[in-house]
C-alpha positions in Angstrom: 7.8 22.8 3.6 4.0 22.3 4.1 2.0 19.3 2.8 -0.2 20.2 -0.6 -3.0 19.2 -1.8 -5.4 19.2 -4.9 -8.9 19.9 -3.7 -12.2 21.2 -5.2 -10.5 21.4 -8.7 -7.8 23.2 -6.9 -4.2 23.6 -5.7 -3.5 24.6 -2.2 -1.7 24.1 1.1 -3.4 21.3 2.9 -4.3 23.6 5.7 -6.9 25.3 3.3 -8.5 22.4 2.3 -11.1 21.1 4.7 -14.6 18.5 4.2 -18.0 19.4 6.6 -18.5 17.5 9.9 -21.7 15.9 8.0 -19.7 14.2 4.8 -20.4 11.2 3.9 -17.4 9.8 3.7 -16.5 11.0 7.6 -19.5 8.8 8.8 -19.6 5.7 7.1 -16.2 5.1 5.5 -17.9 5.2 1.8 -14.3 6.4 0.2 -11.2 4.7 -1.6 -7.3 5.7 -1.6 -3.8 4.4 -2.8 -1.0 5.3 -1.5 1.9 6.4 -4.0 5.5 6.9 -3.8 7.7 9.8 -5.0 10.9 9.0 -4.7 13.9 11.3 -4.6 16.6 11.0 -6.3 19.1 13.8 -5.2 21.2 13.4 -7.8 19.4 13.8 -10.6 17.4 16.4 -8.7 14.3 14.4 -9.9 11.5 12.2 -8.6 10.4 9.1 -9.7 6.5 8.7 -9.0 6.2 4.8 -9.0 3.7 2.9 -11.0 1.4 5.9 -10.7 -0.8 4.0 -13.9 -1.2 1.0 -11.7 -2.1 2.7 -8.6 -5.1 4.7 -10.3 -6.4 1.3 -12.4 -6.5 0.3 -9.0 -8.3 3.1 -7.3 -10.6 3.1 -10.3 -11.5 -0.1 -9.7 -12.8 0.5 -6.2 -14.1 3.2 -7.3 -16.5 0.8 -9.6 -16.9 -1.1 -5.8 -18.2 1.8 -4.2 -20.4 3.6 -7.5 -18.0 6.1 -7.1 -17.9 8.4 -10.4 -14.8 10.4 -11.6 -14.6 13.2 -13.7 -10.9 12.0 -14.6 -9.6 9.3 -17.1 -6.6 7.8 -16.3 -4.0 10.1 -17.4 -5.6 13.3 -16.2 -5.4 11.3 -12.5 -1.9 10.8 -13.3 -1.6 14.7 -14.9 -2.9 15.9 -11.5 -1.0 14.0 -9.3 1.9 15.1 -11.3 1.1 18.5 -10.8 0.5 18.4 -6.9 4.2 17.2 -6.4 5.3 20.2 -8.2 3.4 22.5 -6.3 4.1 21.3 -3.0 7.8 22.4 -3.6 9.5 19.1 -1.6 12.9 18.0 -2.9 13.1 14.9 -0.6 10.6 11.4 -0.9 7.2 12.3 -0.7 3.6 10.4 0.0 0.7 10.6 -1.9 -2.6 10.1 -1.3 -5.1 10.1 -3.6 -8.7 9.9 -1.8 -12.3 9.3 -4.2 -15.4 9.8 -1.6 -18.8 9.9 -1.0 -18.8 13.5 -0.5 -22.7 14.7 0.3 -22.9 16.3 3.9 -26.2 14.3 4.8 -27.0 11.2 6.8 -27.6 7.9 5.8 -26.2 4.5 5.0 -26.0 4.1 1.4 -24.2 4.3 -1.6 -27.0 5.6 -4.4 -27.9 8.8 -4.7 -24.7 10.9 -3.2 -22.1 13.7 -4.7 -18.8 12.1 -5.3 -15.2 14.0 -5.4 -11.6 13.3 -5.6 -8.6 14.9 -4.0 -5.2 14.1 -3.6 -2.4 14.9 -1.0 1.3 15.2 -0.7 3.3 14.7 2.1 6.4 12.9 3.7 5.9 9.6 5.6 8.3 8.7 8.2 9.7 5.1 8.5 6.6 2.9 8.7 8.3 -0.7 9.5 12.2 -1.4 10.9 13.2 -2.5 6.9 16.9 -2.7 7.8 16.5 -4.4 11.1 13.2 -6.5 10.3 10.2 -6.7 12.8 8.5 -9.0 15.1 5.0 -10.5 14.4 2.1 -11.7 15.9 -0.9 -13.5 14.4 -4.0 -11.4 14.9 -6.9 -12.1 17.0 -8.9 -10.6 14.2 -9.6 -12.3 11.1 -9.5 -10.4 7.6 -12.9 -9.7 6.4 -14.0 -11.8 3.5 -14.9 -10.6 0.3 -18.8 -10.9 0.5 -18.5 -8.8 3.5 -16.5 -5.6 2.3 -14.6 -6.1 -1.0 -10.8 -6.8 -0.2 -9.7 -6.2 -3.8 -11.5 -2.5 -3.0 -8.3 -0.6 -1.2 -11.9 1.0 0.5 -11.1 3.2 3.6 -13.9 1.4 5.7 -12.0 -1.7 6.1 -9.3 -0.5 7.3 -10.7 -0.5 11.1 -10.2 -4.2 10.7 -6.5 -3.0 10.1 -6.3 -0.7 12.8 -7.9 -3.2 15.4 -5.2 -5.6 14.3 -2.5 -3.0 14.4 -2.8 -1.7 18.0 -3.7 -5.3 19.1 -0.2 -6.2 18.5 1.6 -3.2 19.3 0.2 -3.8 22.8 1.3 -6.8 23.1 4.7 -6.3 22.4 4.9 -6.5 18.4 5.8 -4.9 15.6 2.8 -5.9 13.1 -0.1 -7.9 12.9 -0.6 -11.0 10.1 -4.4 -11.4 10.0 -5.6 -14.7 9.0 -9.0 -15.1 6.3 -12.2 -16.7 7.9 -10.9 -20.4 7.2 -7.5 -19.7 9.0 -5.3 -19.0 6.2 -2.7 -16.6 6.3 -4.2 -13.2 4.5 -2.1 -10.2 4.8 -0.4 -7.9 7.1 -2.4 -4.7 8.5 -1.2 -3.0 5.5 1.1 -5.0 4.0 1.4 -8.7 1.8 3.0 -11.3 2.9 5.8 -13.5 1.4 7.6 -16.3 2.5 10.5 -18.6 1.2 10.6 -22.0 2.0 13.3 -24.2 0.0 13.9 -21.7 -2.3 10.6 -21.0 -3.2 8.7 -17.8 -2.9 5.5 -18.0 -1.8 2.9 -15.8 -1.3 -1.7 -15.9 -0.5 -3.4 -15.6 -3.7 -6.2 -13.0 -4.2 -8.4 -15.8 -3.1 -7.6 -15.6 0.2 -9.4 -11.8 0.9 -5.9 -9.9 -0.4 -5.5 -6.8 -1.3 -3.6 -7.3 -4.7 -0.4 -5.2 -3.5 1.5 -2.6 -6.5 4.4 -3.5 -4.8 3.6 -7.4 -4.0 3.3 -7.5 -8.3 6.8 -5.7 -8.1 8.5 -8.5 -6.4 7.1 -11.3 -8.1 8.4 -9.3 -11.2 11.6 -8.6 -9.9 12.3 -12.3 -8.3 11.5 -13.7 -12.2 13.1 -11.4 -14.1 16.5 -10.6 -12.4 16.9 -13.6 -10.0 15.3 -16.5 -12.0 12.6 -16.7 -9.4 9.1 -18.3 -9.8 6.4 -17.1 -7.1 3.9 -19.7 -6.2 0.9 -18.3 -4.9 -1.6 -20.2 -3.0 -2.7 -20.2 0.1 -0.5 -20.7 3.3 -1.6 -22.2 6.7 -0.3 -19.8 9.7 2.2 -23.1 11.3 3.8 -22.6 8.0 4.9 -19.1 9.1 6.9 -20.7 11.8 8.8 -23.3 9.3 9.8 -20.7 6.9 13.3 -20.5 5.8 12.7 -16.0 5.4 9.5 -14.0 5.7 9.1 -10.5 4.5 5.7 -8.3 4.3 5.6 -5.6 1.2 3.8 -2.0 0.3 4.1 1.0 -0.7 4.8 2.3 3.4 6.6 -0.7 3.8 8.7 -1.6 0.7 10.6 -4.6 1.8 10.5 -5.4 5.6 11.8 -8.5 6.7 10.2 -10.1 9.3 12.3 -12.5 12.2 9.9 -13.5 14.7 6.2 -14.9 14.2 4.4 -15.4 17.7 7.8 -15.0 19.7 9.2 -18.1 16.7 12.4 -17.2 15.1 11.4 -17.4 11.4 14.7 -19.9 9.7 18.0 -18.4 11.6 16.2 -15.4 13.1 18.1 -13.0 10.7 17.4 -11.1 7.6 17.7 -13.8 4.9 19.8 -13.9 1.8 16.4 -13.7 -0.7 15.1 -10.6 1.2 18.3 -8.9 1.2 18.7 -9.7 -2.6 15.1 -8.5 -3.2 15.5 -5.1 -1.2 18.3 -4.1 -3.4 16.7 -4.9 -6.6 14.0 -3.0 -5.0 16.0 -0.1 -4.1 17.8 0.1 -7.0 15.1 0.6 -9.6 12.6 2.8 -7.2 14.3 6.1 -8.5 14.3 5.0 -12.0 17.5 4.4 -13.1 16.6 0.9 -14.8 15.6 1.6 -18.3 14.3 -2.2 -18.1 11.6 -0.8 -15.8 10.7 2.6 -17.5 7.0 1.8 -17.9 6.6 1.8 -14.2 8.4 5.2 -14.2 7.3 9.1 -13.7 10.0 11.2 -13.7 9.2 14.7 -12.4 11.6 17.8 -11.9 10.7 19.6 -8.6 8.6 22.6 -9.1 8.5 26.0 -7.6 
C-alpha cells in the first residue's frame, strides 16, 4: 500500500509529491508538524483519528510562532486530513503528518516576507519505543533549549536537532532514549516524548515552565489518571536524582504512547519492572484509542476506510 499525501491542494501518492532543493523550509528549519494517530480497529473495520482538534489548535499555534499563514480553519485541517486517510487506502494503524512551512525557494534567514503552504502525509510507523518491555535511559549531555531561544511550546521542526543530537547520543552509548534536562538542570522531556514519574502514589510530571512541549497525549493521561483511577497529577518541576528515587517512570506521545521506562543512568527505576500505575494507565490508554468509550467521544474521529 503506498504512503499518501495531500500536497499543492492535491491528493496523490507521496512519490509525486516533491519541494525544490532551494525551499525555505529545507535550509533553515522555518516549518511546524504534529504527529497524529489513526488507529485501526479491525473489527469495526474503522479508524479512530485521535484528538485530531487538539493536534491542529496545536499546530496553529506554532504556526502563529513562526508567521506562518493557513488558508484552512480548523475543521477544513481536520476535513483534509480526513480525506487523506481515505485515499491512501490502508486498513491497518496509520501516521500522519501534517507539515505548515516556509515554502519560498530562495535564500535567507528570516521569517517575513516568504510563501507559506501546508501538506499532510499518511503512513505506517513501526514500533518507536519497547512499550511492552520498557526501555533504558540516559540523561543527555544536551540540555533542552529554553524558550527565549526557539519556542518549546512551537512543535517547530528546527528544534528537533536538539532531539536528534540527544537521540543518537544515547543510542551510542548503549540506551534506549535520551531525557534532556532545561538550562537550570531540571528534568524537561524525552527526545520526543514527556515524562512522568510516580513517587508515593503520586503522578508527577515538568510543567510547561520547564521548556516542554505540552504533549496531546501527556494531557490524555493526566485525564485518564483523574477521571478513571482517582488520580491527581502534580506538575512541577523535577530534579534529575529524583529519576533515580522513583517508585515507576514512563515517557508518553503520540510514537510512543505509554513506554515504561526501568533504568535511568544504568539505576533501576523502584523494582526495575513495569509498575502497577503504568500498566493500569496503558490499558486505559489502549482501550479508548479506537474509540469505543463513549465517555471520550469528543477526542474521537471515526473514519471508514476508503477506496
Amino acid at each position: 500500500m503506498p504512503d499518501y499525501a495531500f500536497f499543492k491542494k492535491q491528493f496523490m501518492p507521496i512519490e509525486q509529491a516533491k519541494i525544490g532543493i532551494l525551499t525555505h523550509a529545507l535550509h533553515y528549519g522555518t516549518a511546524c508538524f504534529e504527529g497524529i494517530r489513526g488507529n485501526w480497529d479491525n473489527g469495526a473495520q474503522r479508524f479512530c483519528l485521535f484528538r485530531v482538534e487538539d493536534h491542529y489548535r496545536r499546530l496553529l499555534d506554532s504556526c502563529r510562532i513562526l508567521k506562518i499563514s493557513l488558508p484552512y480553519l480548523l475543521e477544513d485541517l481536520c476535513r483534509l486530513t480526513a480525506e487523506t486517510v481515505q485515499h491512501s487506502g490502508y486498513t491497518e494503524d496509520v501516521y500522519i503528518r501534517p507539515l505548515a512551512y516556509k515554502s519560498s525557494e530562495t535564500v535567507g534567514v528570516r521569517l517575513h516576507d516568504l510563501q507559506d503552504d501546508f501538506l499532510i502525509i499518511v503512513t505506517t510507523l513501526p514500533a518507536y519505543l519497547d512499550t511492552d518491555g520498557g526501555i533504558r535511559c540516559c540523561t543527555s549531555s544536551w540540555r533542552r533549549v529554553d524558550d527565549t531561544m526557539i519556542p518549546a511550546r512551537g512543535k517547530i521542526s528546527g528544534i528537533y536537532i536538539n532531539s536528534a543530537l540527544a537521540k543518537t547520543e544515547a543510542w551510542e552509548n548503549g540506551f534506549d532514549e535520551a531525557i534532556l534536562l532545561s538550562h537550570d538542570g531540571h528534568v524537561a522531556e524525552g527526545s520526543g516524548e514527556n515524562v512522568f514519574i510516580v513517587k508515593n502514589h503520586t503522578l508527577i510530571t515538568p510543567p510547561s515552565s520547564d521548556n516542554i512541549l505540552l504533549g496531546i497525549t501527556r494531557d490524555t493521561i493526566i485525564t485518564l489518571a483523574r477521571n478513571e483511577m482517582g488520580m491527581d497529577t502534580l506538575e512541577r518541576s523535577l530534579d534529575r536524582s529524583e529519576l533515580y528515587t522513583a517508585d515507576e517512570c514512563f515517557l508518553t506521545g503520540t510514537a510512543a504512547h505509554i513506554t515504561p521506562v526501568l533504568e535511568v543512568d544504568h539505576r533501576p527505576v523502584g523494582t526495575g519492572k513495569i509498575g502497577q500505575t503504568t500498566t493500569k494507565l496503558q490499558k486505559l490508554f489502549f482501550s479508548i484509542i479506537t474509540g469505543t468509550n463513549p465517555s471520550y467521544a469528543h477526542w474521537y474521529t471515526l473514519l471508514a476506510p476508503g477506496r
